[in-house]
PDB file with SEQRES, HELIX, SHEET and CRYST1 records, atoms N, CA, C and O in Angstrom:
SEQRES   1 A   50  UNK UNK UNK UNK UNK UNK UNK UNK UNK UNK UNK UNK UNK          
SEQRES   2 A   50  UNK UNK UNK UNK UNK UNK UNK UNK UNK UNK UNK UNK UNK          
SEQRES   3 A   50  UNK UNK UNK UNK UNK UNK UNK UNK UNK UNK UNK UNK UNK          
SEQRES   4 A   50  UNK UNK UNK UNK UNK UNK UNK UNK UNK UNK UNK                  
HELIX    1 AA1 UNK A    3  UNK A    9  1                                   7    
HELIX    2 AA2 UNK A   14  UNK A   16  5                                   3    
HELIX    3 AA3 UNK A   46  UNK A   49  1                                   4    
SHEET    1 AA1 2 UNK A  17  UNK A  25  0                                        
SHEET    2 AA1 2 UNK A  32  UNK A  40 -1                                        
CRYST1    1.000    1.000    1.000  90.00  90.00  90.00 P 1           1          
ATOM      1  N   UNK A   1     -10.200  -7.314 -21.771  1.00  0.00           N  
ATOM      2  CA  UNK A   1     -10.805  -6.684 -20.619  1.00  0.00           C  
ATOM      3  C   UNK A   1      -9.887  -5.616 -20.040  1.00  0.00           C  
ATOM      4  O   UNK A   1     -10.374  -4.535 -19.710  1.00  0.00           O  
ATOM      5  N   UNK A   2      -8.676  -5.840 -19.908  1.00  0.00           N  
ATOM      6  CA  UNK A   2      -7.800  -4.891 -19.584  1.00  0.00           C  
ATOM      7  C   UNK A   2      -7.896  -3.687 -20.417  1.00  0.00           C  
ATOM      8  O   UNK A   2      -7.621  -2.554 -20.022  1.00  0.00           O  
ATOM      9  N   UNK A   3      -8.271  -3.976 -21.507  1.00  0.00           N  
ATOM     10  CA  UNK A   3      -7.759  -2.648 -22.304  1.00  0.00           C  
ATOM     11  C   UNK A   3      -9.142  -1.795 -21.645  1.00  0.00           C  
ATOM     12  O   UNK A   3      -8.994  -0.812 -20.918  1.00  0.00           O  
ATOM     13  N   UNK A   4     -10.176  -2.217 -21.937  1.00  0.00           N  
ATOM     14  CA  UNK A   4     -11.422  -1.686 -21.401  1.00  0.00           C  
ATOM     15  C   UNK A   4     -11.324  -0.994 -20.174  1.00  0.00           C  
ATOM     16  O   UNK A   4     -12.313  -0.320 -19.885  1.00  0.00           O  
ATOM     17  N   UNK A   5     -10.593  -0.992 -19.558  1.00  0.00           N  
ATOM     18  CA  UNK A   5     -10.567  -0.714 -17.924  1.00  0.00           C  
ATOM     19  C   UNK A   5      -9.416   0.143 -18.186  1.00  0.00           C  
ATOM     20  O   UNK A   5      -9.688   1.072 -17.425  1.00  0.00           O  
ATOM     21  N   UNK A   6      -8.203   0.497 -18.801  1.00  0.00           N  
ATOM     22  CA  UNK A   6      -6.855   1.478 -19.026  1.00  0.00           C  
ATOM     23  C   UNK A   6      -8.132   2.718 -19.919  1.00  0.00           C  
ATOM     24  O   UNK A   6      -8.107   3.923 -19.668  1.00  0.00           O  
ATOM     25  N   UNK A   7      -9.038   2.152 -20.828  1.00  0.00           N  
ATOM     26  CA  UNK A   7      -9.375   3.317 -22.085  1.00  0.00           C  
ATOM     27  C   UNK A   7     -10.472   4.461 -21.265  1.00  0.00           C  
ATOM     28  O   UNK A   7     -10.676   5.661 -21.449  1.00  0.00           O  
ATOM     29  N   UNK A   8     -11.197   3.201 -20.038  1.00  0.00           N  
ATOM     30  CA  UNK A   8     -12.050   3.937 -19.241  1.00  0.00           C  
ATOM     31  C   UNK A   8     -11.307   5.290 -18.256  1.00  0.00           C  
ATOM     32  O   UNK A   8     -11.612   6.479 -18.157  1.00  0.00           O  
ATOM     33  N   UNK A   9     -10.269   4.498 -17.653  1.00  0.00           N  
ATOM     34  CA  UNK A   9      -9.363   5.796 -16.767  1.00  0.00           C  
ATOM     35  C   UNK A   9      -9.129   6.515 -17.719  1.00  0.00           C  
ATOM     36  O   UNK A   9      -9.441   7.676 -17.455  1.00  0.00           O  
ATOM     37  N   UNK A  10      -8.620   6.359 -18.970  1.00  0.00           N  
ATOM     38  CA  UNK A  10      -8.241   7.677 -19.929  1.00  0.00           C  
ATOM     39  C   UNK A  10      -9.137   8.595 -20.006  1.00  0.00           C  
ATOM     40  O   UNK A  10      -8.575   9.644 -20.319  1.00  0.00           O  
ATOM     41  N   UNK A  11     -10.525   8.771 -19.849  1.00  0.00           N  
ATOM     42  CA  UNK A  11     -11.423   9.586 -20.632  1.00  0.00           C  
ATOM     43  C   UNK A  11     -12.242   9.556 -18.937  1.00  0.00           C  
ATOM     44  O   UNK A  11     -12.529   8.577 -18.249  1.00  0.00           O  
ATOM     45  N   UNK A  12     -12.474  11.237 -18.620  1.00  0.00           N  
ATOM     46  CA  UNK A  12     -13.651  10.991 -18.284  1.00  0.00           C  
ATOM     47  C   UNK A  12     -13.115  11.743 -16.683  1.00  0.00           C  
ATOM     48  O   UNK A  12     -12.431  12.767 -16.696  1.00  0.00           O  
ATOM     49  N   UNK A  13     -13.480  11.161 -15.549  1.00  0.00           N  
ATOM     50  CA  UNK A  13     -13.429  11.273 -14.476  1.00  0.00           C  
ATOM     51  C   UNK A  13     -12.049  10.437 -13.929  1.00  0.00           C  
ATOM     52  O   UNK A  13     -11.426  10.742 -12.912  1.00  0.00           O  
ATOM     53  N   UNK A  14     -11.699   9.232 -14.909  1.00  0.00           N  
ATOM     54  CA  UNK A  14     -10.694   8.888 -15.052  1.00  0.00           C  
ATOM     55  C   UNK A  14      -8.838   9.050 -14.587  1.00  0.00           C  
ATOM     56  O   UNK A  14      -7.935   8.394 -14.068  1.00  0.00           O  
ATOM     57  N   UNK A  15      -9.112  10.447 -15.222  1.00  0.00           N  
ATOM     58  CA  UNK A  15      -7.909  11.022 -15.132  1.00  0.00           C  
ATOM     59  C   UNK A  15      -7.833  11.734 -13.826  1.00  0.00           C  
ATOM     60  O   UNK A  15      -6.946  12.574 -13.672  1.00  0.00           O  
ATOM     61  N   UNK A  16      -8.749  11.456 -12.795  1.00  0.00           N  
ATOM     62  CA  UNK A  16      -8.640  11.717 -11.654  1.00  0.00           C  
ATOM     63  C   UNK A  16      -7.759  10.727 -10.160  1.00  0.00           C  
ATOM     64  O   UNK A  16      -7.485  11.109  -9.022  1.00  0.00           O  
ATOM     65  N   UNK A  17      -7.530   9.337 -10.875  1.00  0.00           N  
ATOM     66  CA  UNK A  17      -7.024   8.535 -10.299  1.00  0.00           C  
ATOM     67  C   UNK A  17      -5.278   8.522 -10.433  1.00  0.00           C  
ATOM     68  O   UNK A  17      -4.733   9.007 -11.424  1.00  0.00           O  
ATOM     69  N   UNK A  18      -4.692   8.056  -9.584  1.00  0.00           N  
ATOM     70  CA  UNK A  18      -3.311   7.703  -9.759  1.00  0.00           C  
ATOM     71  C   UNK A  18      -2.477   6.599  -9.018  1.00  0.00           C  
ATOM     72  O   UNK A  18      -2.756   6.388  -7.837  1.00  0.00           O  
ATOM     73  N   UNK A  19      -1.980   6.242  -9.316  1.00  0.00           N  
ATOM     74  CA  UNK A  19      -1.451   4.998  -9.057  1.00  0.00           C  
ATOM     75  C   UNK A  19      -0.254   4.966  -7.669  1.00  0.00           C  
ATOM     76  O   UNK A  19       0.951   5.215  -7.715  1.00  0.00           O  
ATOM     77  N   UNK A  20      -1.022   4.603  -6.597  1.00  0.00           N  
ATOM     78  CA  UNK A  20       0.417   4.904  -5.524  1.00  0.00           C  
ATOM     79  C   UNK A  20       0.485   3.475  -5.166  1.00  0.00           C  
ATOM     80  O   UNK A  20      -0.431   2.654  -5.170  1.00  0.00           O  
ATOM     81  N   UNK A  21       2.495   3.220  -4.661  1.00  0.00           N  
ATOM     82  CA  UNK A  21       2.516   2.166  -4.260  1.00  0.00           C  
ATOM     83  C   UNK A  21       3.454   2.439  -3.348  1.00  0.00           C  
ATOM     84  O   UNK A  21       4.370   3.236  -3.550  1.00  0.00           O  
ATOM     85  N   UNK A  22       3.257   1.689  -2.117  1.00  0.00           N  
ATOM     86  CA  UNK A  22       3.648   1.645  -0.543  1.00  0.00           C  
ATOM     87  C   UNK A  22       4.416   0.738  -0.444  1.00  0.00           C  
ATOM     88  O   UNK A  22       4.018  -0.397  -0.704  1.00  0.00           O  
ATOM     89  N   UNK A  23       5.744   0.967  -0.038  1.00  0.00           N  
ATOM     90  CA  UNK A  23       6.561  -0.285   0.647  1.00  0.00           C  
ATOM     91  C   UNK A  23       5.635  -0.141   2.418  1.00  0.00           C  
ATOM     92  O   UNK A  23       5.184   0.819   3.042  1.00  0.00           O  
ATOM     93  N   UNK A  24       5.705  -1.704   2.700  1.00  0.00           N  
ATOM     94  CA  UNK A  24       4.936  -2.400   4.008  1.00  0.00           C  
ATOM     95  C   UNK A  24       5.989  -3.624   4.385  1.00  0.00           C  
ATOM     96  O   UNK A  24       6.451  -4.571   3.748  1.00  0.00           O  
ATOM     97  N   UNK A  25       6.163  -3.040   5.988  1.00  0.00           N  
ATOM     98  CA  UNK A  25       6.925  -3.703   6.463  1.00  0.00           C  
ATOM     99  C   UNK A  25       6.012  -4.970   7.055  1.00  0.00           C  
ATOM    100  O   UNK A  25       4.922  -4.982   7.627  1.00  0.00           O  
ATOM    101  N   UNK A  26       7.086  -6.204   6.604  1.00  0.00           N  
ATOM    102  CA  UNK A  26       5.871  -7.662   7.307  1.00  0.00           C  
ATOM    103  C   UNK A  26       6.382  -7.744   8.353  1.00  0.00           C  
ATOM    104  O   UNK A  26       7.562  -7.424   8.498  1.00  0.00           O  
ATOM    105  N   UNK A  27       5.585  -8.219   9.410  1.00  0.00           N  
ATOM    106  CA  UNK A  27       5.717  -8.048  10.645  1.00  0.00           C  
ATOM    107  C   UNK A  27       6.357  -9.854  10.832  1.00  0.00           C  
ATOM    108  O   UNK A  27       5.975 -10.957  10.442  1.00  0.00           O  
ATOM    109  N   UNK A  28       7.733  -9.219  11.811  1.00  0.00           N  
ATOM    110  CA  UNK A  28       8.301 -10.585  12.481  1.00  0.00           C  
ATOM    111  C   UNK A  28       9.358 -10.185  11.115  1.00  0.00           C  
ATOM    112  O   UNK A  28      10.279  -9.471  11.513  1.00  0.00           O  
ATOM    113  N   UNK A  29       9.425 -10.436   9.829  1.00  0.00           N  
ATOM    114  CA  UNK A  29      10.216 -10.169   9.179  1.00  0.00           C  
ATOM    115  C   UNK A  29      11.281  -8.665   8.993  1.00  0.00           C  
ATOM    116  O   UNK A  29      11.236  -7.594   9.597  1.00  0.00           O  
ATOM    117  N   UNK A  30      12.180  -9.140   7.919  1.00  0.00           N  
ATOM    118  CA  UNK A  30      12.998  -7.815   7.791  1.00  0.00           C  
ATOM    119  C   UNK A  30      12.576  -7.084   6.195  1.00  0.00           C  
ATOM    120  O   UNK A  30      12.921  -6.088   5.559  1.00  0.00           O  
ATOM    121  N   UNK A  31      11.542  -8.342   5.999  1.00  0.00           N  
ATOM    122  CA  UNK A  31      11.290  -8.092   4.233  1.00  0.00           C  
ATOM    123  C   UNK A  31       9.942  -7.112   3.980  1.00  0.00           C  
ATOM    124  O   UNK A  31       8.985  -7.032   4.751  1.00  0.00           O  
ATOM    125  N   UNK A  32      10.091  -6.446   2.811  1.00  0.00           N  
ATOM    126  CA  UNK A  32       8.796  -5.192   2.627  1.00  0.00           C  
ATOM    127  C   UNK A  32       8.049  -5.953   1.532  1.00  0.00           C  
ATOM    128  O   UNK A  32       8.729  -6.664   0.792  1.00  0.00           O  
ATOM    129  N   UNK A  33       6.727  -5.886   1.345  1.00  0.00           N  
ATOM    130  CA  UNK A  33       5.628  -5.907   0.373  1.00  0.00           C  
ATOM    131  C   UNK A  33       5.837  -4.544  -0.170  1.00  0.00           C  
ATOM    132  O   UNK A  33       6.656  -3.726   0.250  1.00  0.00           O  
ATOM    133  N   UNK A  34       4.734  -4.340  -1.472  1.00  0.00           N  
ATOM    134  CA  UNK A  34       4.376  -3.412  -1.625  1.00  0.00           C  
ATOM    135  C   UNK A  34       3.175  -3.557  -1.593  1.00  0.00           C  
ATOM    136  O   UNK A  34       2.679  -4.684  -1.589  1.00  0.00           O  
ATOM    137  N   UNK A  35       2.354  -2.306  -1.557  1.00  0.00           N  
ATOM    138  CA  UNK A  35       0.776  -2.798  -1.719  1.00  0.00           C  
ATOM    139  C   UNK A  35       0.673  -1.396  -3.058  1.00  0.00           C  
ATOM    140  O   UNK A  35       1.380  -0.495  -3.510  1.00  0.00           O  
ATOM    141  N   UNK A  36      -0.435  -1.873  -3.206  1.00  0.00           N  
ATOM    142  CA  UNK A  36      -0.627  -0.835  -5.097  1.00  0.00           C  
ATOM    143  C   UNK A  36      -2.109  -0.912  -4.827  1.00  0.00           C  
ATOM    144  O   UNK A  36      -2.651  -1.899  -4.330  1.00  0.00           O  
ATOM    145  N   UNK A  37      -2.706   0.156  -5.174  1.00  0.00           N  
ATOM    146  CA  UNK A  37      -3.853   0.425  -5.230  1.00  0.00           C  
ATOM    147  C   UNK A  37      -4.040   2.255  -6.139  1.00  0.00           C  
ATOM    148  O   UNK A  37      -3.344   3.269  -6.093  1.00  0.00           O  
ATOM    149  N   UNK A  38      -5.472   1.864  -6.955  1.00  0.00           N  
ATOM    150  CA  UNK A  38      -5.809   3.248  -7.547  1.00  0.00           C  
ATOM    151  C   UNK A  38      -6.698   4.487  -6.641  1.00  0.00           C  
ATOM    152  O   UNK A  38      -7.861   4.444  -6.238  1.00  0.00           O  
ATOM    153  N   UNK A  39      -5.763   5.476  -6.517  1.00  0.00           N  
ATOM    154  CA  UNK A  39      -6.422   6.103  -5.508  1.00  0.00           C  
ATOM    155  C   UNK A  39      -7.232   7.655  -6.147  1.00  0.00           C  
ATOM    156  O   UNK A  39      -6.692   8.170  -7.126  1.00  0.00           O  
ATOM    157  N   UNK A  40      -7.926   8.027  -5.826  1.00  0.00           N  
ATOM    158  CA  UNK A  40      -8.459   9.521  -6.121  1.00  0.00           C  
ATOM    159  C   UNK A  40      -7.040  10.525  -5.256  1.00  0.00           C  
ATOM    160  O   UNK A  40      -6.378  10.245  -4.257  1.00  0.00           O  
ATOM    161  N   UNK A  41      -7.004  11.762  -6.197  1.00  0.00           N  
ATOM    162  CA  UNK A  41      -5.835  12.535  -6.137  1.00  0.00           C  
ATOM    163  C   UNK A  41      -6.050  13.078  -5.271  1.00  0.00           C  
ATOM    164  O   UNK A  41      -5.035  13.395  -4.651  1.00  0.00           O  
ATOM    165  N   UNK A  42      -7.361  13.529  -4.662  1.00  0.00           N  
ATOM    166  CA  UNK A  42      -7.703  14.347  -3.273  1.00  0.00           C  
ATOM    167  C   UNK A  42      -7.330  13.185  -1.730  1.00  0.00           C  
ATOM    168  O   UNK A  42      -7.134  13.483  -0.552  1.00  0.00           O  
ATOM    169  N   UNK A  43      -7.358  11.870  -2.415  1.00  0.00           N  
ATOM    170  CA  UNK A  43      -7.383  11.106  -1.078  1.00  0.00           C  
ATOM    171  C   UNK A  43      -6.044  10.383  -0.689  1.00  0.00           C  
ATOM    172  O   UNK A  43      -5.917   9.538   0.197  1.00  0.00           O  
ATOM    173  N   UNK A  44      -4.838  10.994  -1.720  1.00  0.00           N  
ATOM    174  CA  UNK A  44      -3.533  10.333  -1.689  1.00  0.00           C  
ATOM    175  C   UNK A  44      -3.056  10.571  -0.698  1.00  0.00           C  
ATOM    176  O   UNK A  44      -2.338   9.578  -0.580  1.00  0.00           O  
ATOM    177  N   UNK A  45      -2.793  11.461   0.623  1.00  0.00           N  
ATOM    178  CA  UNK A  45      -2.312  11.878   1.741  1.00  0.00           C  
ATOM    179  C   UNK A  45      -2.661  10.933   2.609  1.00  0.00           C  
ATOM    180  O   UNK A  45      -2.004  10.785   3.639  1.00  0.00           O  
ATOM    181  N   UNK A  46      -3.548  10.295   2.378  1.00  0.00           N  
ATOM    182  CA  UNK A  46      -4.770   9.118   3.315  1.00  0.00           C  
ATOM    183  C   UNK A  46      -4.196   7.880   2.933  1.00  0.00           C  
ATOM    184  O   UNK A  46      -3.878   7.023   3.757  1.00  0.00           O  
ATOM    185  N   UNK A  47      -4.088   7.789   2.001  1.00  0.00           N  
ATOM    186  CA  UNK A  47      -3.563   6.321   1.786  1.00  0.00           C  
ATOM    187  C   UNK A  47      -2.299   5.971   2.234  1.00  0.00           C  
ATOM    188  O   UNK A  47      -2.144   4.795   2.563  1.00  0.00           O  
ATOM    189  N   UNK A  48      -0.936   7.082   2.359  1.00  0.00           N  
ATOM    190  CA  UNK A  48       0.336   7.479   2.409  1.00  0.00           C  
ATOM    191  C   UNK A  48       0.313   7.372   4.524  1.00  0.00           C  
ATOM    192  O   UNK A  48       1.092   6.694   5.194  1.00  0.00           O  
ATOM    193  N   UNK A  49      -0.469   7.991   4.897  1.00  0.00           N  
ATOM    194  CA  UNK A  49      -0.771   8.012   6.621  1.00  0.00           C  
ATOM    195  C   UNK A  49      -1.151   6.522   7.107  1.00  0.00           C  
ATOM    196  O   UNK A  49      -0.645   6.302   8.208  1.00  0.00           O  
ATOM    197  N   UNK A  50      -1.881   5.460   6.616  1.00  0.00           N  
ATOM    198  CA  UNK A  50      -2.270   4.204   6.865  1.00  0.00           C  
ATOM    199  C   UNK A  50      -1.328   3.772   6.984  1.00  0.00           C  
ATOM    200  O   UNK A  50      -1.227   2.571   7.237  1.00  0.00           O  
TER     201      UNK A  50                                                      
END                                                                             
C-alpha cells in the first residue's frame, strides 16, 4: 500500500506536494514534537504561520 501512495505523488499532480516538518513546543514542557504533514507548495507559508 505504501508503495501505491509514494508512485501516486510521483506522477501527476503529485509532484505538487512537499513534505514540511515543524518543531512544536509542548506546553508546560521544555520538550518539542514535530508534526509532519504533506502540504501543497502554494500553501507552505500557511502551514509554517500556525
Amino acid at each position: 500500500m505504501a508503495k501505491k501512495t509514494v508512485a501516486s505523488l510521483q506522477t501527476g499532480s503529485g509532484k505538487d506536494f512537499i513534505k514540511c516538518i515543524k518543531p512544536v513546543k509542548e506546553k508546560g514542557k521544555k520538550a518539542y514534537t514535530f508534526e509532519q504533514r504533506m502540504v501543497h507548495k502554494d500553501k507552505v507559508s500557511e502551514f509554517f504561520k500556525k
